[in-house]
Structure formats: C-alpha cells, structure tokens
KESELO-147243 format. One record per atom (N, C-alpha, C): y, x, z. Coordinates in steps of 0.2 Angstrom, whole numbers, padded with zeros to 4 digits, always signed. Each point is the difference from the previous one (the first is absolute). Example, Ala and Ser with C-alpha at 12.3 -4.5 7.8 and 13.67 -1.06 7.14 Angstrom:
2
-0028+0066+0039+0006-0004+0000+0006+0004+0000+0005-0002-0004+0006+0004+0001+0005-0004+0003
END
This chain:
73
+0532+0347+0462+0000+0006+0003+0005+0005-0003+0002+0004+0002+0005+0004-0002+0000+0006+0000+0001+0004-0003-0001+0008-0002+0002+0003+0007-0003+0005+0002+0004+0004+0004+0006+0005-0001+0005-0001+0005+0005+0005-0006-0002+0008+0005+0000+0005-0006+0002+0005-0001+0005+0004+0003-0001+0005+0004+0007+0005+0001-0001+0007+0002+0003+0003-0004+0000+0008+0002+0001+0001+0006+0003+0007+0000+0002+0005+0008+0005-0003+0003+0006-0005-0004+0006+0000+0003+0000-0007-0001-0004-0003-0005-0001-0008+0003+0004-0004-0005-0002+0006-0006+0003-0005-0006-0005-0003-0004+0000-0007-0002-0006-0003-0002-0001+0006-0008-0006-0002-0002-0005+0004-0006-0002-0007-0004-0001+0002-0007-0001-0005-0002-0004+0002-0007-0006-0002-0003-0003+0004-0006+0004+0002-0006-0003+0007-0001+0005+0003-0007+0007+0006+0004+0000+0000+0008+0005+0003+0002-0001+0008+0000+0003+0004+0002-0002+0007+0000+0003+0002+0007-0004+0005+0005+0003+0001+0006-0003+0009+0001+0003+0001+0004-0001+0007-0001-0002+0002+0007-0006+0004+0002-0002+0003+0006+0004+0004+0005+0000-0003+0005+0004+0002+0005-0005+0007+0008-0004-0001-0004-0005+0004+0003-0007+0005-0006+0000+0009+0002-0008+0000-0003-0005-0004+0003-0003-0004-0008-0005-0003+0004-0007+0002-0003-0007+0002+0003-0006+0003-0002-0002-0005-0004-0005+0001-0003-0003-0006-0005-0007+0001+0003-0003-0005+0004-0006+0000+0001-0005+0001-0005-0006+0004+0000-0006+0001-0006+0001+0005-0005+0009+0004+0002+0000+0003-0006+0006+0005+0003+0000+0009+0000+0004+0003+0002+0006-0002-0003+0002-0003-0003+0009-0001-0002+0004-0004+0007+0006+0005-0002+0005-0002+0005+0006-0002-0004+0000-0008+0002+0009-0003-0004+0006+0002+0003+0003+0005-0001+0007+0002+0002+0004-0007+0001+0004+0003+0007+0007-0004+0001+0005+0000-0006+0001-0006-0001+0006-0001-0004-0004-0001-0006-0004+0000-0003-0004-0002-0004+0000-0006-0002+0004-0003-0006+0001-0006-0005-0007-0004+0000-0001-0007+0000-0006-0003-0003+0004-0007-0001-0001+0002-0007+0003-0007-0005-0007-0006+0001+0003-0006-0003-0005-0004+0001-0004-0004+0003+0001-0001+0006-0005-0001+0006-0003-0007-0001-0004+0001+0004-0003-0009-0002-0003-0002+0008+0003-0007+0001-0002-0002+0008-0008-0003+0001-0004+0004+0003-0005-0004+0002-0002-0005+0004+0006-0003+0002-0002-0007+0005+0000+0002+0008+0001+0008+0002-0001+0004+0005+0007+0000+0001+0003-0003+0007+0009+0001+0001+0002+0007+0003-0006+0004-0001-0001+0008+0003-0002+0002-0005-0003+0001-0005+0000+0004-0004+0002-0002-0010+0000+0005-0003+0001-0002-0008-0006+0005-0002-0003-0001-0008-0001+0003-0003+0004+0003-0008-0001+0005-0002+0005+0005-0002-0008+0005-0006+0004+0005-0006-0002+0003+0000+0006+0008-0001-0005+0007+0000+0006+0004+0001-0003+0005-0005+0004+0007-0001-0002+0003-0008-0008+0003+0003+0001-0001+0008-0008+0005+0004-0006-0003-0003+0002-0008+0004-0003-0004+0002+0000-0005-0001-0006-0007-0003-0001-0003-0004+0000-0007+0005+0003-0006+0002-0003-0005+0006+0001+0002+0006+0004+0001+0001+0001+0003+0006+0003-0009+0004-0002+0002+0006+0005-0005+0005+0003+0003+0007+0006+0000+0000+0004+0003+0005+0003-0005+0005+0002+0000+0004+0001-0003+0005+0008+0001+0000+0003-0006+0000+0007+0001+0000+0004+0003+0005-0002+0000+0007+0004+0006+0005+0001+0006-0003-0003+0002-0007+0003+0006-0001+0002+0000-0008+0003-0007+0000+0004+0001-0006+0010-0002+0000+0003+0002-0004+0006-0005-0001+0001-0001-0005+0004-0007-0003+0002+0000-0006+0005+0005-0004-0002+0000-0007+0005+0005-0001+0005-0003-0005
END
C-alpha cells in the first residue's frame, strides 16, 4: 500500500520536515488562540490523513491543520 500524497491549497505535494505558511486566521479548538494568516510553521510531519498534517506553533503545541488552509512556503 502506498502513502497517501499530500497537497496544500494550490495542490503542491507536502512532504515531512516542509514548512507552509497559513493562508487563513485559524481558531485553535479548546483554547482562545488565534493563528494569524501568513503565519510560518516550520516542520511538519504527515499523519497518514491526505487532508490534514500535524505541526507545532510558538501558541500551540500538536496541533493538526487541515491542508485547505495551508501553502508551501
């Protein structure tokens, strides 16, 4: 079986260790922070999900985003 690939907002593949940057504020469920747009996240790591990645940011720790609101940087 085969990984599923990965693609941001424009449909460029992701791959772990990339860095993408937010293309939308996004609310962080459980906790009043809000990740500004344009907002760098070095590092990402694919969790098996061809919809979303997990990530951490200076807010928040484990975080998993949904690629619709990301793009490579």
């Amino acid at each position: 079986m085969t990984d599923p690939i990965v693609k941001d907002s424009n449909g460029t593949p992701l791959k772990d260790g990339d860095s993408v940057t937010l293309i939308k504020d996004l609310k962080v469920k459980g906790t009043s922070e809000t990740i500004k747009r344009g907002t760098l996240v070095k590092n990402i790591r694919l969790n098996g999900n061809p919809g979303e990645i997990e990530c951490n940011t200076k807010q928040v720790k484990g975080l998993v985003l949904k690629t619709e609101f990301l793009k490579k940087a």
